[in-house]
VOBA-1610 file (N, C-alpha, C; in pm, whole numbers, padded with zeros to 5 digits, always signed):
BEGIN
Unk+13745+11335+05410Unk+13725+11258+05537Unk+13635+11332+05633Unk+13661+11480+05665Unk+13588+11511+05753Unk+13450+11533+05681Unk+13435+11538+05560Unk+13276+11582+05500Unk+13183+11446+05533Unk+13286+11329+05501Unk+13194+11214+05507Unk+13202+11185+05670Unk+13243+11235+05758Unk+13233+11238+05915Unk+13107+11322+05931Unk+13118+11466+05851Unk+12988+11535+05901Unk+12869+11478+05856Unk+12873+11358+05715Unk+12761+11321+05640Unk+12720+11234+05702Unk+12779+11151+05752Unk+12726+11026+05793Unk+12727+11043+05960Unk+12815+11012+06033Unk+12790+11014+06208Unk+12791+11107+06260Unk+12749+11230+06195Unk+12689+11354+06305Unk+12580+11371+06204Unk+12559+11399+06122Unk+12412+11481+06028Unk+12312+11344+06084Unk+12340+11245+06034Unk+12251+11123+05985Unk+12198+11105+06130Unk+12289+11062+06292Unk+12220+11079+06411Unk+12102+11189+06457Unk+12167+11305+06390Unk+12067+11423+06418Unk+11940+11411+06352Unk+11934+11366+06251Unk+11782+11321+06134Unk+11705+11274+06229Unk+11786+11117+06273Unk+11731+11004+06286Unk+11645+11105+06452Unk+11743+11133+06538Unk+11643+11222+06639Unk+11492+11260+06614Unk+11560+11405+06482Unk+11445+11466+06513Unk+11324+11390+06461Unk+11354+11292+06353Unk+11275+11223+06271Unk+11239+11153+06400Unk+11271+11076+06506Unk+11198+11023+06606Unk+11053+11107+06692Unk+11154+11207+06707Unk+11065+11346+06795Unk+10922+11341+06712Unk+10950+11434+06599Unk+10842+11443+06515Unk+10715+11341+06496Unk+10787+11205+06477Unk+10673+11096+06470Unk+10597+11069+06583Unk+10661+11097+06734Unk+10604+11093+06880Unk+10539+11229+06836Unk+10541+11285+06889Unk+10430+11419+06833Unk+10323+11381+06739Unk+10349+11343+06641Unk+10257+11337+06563Unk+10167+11198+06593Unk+10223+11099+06714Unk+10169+10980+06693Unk+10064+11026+06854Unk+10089+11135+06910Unk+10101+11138+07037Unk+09977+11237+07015Unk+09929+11332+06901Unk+09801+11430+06876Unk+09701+11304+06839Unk+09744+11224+06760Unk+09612+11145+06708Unk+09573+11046+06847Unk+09601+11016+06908Unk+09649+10907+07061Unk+09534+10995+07112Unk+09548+11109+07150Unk+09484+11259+07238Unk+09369+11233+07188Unk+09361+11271+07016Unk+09239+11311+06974Unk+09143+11192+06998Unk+09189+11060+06964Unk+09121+10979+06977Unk+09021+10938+07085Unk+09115+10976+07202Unk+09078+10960+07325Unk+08959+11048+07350Unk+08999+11174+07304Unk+08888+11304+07356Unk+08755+11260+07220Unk+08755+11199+07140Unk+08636+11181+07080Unk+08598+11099+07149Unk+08628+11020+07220Unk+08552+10894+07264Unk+08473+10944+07351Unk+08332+10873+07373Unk+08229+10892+07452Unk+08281+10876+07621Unk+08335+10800+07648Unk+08333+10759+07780Unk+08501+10849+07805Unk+08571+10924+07784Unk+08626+11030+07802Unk+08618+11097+07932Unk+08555+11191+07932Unk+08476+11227+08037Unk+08415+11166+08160Unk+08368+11009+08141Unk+08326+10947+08225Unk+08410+10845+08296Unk+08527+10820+08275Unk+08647+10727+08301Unk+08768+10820+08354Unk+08786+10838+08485Unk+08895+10880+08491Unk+09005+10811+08445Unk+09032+10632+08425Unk+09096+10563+08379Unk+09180+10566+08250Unk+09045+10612+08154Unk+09113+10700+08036Unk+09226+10797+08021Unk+09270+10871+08106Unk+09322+10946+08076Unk+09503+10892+08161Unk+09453+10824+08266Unk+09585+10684+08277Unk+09599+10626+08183Unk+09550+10569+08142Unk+09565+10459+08053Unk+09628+10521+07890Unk+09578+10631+07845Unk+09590+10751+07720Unk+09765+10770+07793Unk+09794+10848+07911Unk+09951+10837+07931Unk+10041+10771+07956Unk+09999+10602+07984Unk+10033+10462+07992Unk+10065+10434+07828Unk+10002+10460+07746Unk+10039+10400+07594Unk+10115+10532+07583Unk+10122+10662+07599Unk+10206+10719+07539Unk+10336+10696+07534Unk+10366+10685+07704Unk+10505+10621+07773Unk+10512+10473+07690Unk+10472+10414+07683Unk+10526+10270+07624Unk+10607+10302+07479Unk+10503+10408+07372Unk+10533+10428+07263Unk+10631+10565+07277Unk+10670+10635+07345Unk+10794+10672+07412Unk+10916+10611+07408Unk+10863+10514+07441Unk+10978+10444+07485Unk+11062+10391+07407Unk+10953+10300+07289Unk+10945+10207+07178Unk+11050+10313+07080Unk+10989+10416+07050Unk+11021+10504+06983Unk+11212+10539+07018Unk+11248+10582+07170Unk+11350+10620+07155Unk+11429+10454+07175Unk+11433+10385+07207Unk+11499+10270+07187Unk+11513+10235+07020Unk+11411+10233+06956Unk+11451+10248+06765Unk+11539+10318+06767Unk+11560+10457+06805Unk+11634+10564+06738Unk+11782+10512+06813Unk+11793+10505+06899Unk+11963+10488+06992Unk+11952+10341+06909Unk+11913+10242+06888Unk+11971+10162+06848Unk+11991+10211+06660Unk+11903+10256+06600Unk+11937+10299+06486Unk+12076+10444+06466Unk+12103+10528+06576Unk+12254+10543+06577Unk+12349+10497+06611Unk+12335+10395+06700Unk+12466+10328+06711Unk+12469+10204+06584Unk+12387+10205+06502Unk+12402+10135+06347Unk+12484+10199+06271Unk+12490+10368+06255Unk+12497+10410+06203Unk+12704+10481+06222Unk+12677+10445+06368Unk+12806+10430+06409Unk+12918+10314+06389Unk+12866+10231+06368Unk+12943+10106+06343Unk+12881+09971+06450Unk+12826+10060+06549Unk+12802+09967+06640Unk+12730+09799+06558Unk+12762+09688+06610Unk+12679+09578+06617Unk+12513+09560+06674Unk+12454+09586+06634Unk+12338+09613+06673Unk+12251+09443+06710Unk+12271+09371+06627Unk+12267+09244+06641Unk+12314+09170+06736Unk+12458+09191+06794Unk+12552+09131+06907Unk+12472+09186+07075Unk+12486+09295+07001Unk+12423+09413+07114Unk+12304+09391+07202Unk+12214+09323+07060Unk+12045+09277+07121Unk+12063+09112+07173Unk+12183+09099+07127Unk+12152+08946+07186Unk+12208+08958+07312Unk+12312+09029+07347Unk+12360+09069+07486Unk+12246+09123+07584Unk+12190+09204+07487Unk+12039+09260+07605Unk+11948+09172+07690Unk+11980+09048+07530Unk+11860+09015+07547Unk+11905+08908+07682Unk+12013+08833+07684Unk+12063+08703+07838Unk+12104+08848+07937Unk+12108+08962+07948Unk+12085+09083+08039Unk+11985+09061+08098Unk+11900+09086+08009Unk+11698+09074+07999Unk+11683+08996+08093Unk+11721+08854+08056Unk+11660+08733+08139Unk+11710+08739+08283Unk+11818+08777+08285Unk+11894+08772+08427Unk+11852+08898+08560Unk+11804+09001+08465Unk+11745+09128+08529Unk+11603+09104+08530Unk+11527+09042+08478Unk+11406+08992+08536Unk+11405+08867+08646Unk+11518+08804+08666Unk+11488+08743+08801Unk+11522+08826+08913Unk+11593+08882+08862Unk+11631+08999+08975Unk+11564+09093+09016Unk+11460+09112+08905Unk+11386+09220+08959Unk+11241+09219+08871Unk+11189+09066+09013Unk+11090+08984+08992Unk+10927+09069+09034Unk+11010+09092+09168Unk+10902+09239+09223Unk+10850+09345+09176Unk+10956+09362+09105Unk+10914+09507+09038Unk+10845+09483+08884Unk+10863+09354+08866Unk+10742+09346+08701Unk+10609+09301+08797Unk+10612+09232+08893Unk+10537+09184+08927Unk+10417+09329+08972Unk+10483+09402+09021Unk+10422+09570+09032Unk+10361+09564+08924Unk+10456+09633+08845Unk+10385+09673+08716Unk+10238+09583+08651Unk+10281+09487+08623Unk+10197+09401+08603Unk+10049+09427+08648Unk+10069+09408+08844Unk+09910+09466+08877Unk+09925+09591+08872Unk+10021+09637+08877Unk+09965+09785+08814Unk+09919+09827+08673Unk+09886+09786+08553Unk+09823+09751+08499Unk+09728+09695+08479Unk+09667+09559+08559Unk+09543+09550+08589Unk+09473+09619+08669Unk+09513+09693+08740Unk+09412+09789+08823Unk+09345+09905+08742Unk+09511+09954+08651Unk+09427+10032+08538Unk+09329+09981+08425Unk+09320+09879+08397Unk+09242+09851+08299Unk+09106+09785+08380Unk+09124+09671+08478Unk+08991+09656+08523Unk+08924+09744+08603Unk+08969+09906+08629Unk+08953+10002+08673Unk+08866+09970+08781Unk+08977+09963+08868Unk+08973+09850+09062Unk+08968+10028+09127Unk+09009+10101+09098Unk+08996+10224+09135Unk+09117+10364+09104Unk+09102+10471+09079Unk+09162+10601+08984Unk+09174+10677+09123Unk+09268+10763+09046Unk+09360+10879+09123Unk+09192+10960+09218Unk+09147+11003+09303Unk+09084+11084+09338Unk+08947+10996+09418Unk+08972+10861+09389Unk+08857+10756+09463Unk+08911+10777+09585Unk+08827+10708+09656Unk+08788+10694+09769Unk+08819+10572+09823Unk+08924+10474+09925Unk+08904+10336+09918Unk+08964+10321+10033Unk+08977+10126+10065Unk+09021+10069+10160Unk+09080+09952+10144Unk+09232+09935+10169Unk+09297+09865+10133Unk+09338+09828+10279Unk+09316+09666+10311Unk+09338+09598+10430Unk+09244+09698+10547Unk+09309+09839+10646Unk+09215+09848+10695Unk+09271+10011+10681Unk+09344+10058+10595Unk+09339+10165+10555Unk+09268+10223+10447Unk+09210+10349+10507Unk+09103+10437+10400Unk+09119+10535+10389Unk+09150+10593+10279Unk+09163+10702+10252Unk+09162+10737+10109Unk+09227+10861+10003Unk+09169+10901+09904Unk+09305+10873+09797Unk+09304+10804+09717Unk+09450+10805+09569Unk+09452+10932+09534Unk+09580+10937+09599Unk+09632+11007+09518Unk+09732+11044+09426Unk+09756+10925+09416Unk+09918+10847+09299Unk+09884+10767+09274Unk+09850+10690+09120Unk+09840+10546+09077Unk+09970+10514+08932Unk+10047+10517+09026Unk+10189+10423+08944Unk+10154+10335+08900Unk+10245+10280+08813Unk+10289+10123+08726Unk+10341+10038+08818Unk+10396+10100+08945Unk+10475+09985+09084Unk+10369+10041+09205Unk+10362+10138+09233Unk+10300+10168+09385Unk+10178+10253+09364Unk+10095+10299+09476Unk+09970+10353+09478Unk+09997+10396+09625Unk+09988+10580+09620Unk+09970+10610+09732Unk+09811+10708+09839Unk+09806+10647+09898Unk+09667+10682+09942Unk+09681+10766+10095Unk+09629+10888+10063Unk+09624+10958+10169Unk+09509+10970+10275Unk+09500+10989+10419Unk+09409+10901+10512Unk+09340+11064+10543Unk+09219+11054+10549Unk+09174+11180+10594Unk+09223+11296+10698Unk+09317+11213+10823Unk+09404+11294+10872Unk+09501+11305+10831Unk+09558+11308+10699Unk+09680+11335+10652Unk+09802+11243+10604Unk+09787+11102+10689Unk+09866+11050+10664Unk+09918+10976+10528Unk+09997+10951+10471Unk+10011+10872+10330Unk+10052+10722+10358Unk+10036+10688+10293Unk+10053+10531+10271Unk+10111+10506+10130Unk+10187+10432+10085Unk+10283+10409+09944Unk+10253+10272+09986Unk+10203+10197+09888Unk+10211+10029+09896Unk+10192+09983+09761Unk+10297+09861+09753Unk+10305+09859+09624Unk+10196+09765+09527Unk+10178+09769+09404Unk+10072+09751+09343Unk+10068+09552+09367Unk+10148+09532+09392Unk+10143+09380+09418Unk+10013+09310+09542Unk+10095+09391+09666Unk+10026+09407+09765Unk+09881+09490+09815Unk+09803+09518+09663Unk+09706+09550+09680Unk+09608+09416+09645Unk+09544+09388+09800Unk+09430+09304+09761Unk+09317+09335+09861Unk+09204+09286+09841Unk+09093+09288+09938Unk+09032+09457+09876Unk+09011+09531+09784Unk+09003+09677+09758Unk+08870+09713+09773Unk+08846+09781+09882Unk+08667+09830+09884Unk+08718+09989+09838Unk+08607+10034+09696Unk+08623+10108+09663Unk+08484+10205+09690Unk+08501+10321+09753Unk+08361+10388+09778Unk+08276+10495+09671Unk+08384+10491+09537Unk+08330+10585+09439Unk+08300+10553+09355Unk+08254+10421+09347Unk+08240+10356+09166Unk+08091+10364+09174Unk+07988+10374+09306Unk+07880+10341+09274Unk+07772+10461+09356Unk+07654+10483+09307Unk+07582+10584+09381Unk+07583+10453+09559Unk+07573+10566+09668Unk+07520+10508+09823Unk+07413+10576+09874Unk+07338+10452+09980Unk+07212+10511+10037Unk+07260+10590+10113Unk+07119+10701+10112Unk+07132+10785+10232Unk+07055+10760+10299Unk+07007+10698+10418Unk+06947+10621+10501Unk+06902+10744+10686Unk+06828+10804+10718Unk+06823+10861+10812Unk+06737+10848+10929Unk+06758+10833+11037Unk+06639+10830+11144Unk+06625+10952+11205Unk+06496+10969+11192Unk+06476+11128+11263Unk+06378+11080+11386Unk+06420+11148+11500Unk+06361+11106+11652Unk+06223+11170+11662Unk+06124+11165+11693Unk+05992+11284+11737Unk+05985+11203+11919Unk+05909+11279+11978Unk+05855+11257+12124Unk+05710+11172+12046Unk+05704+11110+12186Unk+05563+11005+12192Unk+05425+11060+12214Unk+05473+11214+12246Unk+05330+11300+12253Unk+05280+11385+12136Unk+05391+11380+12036Unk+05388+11464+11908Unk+05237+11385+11826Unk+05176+11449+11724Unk+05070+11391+11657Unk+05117+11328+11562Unk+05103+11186+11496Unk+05208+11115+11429Unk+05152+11135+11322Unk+05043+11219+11225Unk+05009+11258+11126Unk+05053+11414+11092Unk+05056+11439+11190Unk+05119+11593+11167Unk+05244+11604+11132Unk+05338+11484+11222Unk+05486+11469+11174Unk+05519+11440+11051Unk+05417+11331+11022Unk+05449+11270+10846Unk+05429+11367+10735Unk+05325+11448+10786Unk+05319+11529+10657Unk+05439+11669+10694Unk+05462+11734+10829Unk+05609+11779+10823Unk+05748+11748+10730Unk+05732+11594+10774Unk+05839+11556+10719Unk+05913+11514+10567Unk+05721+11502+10495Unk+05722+11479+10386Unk+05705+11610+10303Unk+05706+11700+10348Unk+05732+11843+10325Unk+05845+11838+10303Unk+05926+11826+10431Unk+06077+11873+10389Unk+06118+11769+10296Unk+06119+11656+10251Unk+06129+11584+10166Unk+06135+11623+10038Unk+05999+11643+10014Unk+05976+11743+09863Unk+06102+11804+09876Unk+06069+11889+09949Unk+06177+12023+09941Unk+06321+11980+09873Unk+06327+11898+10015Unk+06517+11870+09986Unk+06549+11813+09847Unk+06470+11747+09843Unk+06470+11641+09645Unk+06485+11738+09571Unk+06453+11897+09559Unk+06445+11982+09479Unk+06602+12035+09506Unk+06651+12067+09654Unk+06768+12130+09655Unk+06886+12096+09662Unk+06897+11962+09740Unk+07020+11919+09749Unk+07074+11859+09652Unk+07202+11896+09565Unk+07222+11857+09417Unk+07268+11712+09384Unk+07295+11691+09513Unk+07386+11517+09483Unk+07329+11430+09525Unk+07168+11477+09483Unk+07115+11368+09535Unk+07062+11286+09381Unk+07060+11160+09349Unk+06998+11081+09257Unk+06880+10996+09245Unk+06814+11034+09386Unk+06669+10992+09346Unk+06607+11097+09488Unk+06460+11102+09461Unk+06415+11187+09547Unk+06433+11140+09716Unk+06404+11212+09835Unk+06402+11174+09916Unk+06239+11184+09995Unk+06236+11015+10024Unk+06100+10953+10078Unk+06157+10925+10223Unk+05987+10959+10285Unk+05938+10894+10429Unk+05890+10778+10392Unk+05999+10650+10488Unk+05945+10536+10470Unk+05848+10504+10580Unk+05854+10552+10674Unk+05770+10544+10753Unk+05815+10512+10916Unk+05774+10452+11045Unk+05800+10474+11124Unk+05889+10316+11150Unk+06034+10393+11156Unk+06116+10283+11152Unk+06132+10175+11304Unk+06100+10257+11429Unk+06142+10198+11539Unk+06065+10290+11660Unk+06001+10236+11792Unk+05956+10243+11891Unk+06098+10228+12001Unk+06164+10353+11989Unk+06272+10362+12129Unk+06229+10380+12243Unk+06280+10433+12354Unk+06271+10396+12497Unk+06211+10581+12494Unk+06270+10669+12429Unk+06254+10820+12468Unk+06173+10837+12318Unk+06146+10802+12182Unk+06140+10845+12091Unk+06065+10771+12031Unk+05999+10787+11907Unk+05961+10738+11735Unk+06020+10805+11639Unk+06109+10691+11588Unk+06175+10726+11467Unk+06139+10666+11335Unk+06123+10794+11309Unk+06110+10799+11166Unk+06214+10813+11035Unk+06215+10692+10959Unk+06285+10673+10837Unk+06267+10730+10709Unk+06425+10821+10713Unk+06387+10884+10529Unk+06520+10829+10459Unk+06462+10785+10322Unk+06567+10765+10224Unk+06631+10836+10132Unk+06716+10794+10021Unk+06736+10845+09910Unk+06884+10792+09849Unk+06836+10814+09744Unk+07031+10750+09664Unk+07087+10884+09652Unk+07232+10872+09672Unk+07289+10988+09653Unk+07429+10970+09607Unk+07508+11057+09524Unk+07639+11030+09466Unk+07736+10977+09557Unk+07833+10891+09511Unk+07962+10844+09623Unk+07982+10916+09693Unk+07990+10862+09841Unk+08042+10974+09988Unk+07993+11088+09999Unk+07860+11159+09953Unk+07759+11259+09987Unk+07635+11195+10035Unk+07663+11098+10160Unk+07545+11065+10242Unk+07560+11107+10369Unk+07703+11187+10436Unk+07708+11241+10536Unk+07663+11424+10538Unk+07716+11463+10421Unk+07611+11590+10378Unk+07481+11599+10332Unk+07458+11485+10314Unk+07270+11486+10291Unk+07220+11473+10415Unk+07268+11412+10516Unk+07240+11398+10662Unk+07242+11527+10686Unk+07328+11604+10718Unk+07346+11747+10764Unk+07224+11840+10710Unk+07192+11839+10578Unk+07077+11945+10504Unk+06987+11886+10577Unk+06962+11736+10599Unk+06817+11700+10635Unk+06809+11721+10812Unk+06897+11734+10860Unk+06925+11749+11000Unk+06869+11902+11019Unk+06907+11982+10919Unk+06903+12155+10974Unk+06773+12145+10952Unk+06724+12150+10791Unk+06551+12139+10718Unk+06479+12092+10861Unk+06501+11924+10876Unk+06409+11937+10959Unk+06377+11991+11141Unk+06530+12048+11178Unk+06502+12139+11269Unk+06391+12247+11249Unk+06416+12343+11175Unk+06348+12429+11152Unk+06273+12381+11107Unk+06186+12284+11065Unk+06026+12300+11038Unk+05969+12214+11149Unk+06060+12155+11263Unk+05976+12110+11364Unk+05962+12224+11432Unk+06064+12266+11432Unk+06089+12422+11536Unk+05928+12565+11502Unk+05874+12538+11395Unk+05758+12613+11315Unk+05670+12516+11321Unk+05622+12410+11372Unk+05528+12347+11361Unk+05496+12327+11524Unk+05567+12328+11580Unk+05597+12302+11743Unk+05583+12145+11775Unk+05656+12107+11694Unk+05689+11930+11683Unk+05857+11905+11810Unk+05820+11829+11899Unk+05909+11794+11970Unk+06027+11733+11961Unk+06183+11786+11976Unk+06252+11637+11920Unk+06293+11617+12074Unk+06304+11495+12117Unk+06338+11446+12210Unk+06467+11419+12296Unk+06524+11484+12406Unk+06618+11497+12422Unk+06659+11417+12565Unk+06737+11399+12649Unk+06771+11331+12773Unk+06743+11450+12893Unk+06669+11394+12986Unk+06641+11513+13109Unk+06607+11455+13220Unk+06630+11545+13307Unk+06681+11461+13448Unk+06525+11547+13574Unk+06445+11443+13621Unk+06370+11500+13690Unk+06472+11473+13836Unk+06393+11593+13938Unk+06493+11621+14053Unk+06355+11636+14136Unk+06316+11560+14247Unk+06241+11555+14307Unk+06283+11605+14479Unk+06214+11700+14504Unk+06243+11789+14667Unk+06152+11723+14728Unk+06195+11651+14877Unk+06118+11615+14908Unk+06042+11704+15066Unk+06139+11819+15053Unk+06117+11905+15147Unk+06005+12004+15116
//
């Protein structure tokens, strides 16, 4: 009696385990490898959600076989059992309508890849950076710190700022007494230049030419494409550059000043 106790409902549960374990492991290297051969790997942060989204499912799949294949092995009804789950099932999905309903878009966000852990975005009129993308919620932290948790249902309207290169668009001021050929070729100096140094940039940066006749100034327009959210640091390089080469050329930038007339 006790041999066929140790043979059957303690040895045979323990198999069925490790025999579960083992096959997740082994189902869970080829899953990996697959992923890391793929070309777009590297280029999808989505991938690598989505690569621990199927693992967890087949996780899951996996230990639900095994607990229902020991309590077979126990005597349990396994049949009675699933049909009980299953009018459970139905009754716990009205109940908890919200929370598939999560999941759900949380799953389409991962697959129509609406935006990944480390983007940049704006949801209603909050912006800030993911940094949690759950199966129910997505939490996004605001440049001053704050977090936001909202759940994947209630994500609509999504402006995302990292899926695509943005212009870098600049007006640079000169005075109305400056020589407006001397400026262009200044400026198309530093141009060259910067196209060579600044790394995030994706196309060179051009003088388009003289964008606007202000009240104190002529401004002049420079472009360029540059990677997601590095158009406020391309501003800054082109801000210093072209200080210093107006500052060496003795090119004026134009500032606010107050004449004071004595009439004594």
């Amino acid at each position: 009696m006790l041999e066929k106790l140790l043979t059957k409902e303690l040895v045979l549960p323990i198999l069925i385990v490790a025999i579960a374990i083992l096959f997740y492991m082994f189902v869970k290297q080829i899953i990996m490898k697959t992923f890391k051969m793929s070309k777009r790997f590297g280029e999808h942060k989505k991938s690598i959600t989505i690569m621990k989204l199927i693992l967890n499912i087949i996780k899951y799949i996996i230990l639900i076989i095994a607990i229902l294949a020991c309590l077979s092995v126990w005597g349990v009804d396994t049949d009675a059992l699933l049909a009980s789950l299953g009018i459970a099932g139905v009754i716990a999905g009205l109940a908890l309508q919200d929370i598939l309903k999560d999941f759900l878009a949380g799953f389409s966000i991962i697959v129509d890849n609406e935006y990944d852990v480390g983007d940049t975005v704006m949801v209603g009129s909050f912006k800030g950076t993911v940094i949690d993308l759950g199966m129910t919620n997505t939490k996004i932290r605001a440049y001053s710190g704050e977090v936001m948790t909202i759940s994947n249902r209630n994500v609509t309207n999504v402006i995302n700022y990292s899926t695509q290169t943005c212009k870098c668009t600049h007006d640079i001021a000169v005075a109305y007494e400056c020589d407006i050929e001397k400026v262009e070729k200044v400026i198309e100096d530093v141009c060259k230049d910067l196209s060579e140094k600044i790394p995030y940039l994706t196309s060179d940066l051009k003088l388009l030419g003289i964008n606007e006749l202000g009240d104190s100034a002529v401004l002049f327009r420079v472009e360029a494409d540059c990677e997601p959210l590095k158009d406020l640091p391309c501003k800054r390089e082109i801000n210093r550059a072209i200080k210093i080469a107006f500052e060496k050329n003795d090119i004026q930038i134009p500032y606010p000043q107050v004449e004071v007339h004595d009439e004594f």
